[in-house]
C-alpha positions in Angstrom: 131.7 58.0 96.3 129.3 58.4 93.3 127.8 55.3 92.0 126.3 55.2 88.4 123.3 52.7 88.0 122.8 51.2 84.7 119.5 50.9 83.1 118.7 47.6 84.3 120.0 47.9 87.8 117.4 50.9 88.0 114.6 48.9 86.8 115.6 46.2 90.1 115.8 48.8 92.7 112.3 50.1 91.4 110.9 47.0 91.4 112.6 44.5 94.1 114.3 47.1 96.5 118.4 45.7 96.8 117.3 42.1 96.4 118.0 41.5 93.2 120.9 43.2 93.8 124.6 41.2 94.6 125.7 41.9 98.0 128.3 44.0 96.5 125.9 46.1 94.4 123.7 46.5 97.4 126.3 47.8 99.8 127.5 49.9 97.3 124.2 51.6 96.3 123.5 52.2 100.3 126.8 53.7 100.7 127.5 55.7 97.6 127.3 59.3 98.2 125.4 59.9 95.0 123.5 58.1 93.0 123.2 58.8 89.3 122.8 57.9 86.1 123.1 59.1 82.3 120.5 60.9 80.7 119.8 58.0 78.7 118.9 55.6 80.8 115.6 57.4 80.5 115.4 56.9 76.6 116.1 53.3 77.4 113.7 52.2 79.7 111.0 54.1 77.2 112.6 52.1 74.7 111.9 48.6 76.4 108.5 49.7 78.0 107.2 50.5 74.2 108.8 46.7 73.0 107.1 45.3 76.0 110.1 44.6 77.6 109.4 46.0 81.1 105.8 47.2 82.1 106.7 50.4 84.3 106.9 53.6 82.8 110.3 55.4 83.1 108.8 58.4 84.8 107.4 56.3 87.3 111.1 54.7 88.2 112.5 57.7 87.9 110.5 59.5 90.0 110.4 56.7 93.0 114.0 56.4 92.7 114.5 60.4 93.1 112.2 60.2 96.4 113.7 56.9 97.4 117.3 56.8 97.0 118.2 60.3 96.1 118.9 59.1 92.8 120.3 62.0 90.0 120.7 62.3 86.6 124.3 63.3 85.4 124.5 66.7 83.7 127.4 66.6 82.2 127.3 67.9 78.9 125.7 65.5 76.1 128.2 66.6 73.8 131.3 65.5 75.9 129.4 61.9 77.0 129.0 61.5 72.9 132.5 62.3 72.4 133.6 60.1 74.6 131.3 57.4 73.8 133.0 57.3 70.0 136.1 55.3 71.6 133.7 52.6 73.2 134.3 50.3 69.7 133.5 47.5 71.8 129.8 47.2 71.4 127.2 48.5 68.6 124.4 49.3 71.1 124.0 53.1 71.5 123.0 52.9 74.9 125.4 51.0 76.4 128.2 53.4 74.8 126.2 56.2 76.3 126.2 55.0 80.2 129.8 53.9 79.9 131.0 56.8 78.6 129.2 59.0 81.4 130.7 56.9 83.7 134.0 56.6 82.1 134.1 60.7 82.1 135.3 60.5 85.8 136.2 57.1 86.0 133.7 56.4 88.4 132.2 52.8 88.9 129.7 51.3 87.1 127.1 48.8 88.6 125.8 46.4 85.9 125.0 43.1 85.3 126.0 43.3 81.9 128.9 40.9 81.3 130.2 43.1 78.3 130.3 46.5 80.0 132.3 44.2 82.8 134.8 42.9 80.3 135.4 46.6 78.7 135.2 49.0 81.7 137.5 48.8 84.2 135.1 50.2 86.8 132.2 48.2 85.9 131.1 45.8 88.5 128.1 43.5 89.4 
């Protein structure tokens, strides 16, 4: 199964292992076949490191995560994920348009937190 992590879920793993993690999320990150996660995710966590809103640097997750977990980053084509993302009307934030619709490309699941991104996409579970 491939998993997508959103940007906060990434943030956990880097910084609390599973434990933040619901069983359910945990068991599905040690089971998925792959791990991965949009291209964006990286812009994000910039994003909240420069507001002050986490203190890791991105390329520090990132490259943990990679040696850790096996994690990936998607590489399907931006201009597909965009195109996609134009039907997620549900929300105004960029970023969370962005994972869902890389997600949403193969209607894989989602593991988020984010209440929102539960009540919009059908595979998005916490």
């Amino acid at each position: 199964m491939v998993l997508y992590l959103d940007t906060h879920v990434l943030v956990w793993l880097y910084q609390d292992g599973a434990a933040r993690l619901t069983a359910a999320g945990a068991h599905a990150v040690e089971s998925a076949e792959r791990l991965l996660i949009s291209p964006i995710v990286e812009l994000e966590m910039a994003y909240l490191h420069e507001i002050g809103r986490i203190a890791c640097l991105p390329a520090s997750v990132l490259d943990t995560l990679r040696r850790e977990v096996d994690l990936e980053t998607c590489k399907l084509p931006f201009a597909a994920v965009v195109g996609s993302a134009l039907s997620e009307v549900w929300t105004r934030d960029p970023f969370d348009r962005l994972i869902v619709a890389q997600a949403a490309h193969g209607e894989s699941p989602l593991l988020t937190a984010d209440r929102n991104i539960q009540a919009h996409y059908e595979h998005a579970f916490w």
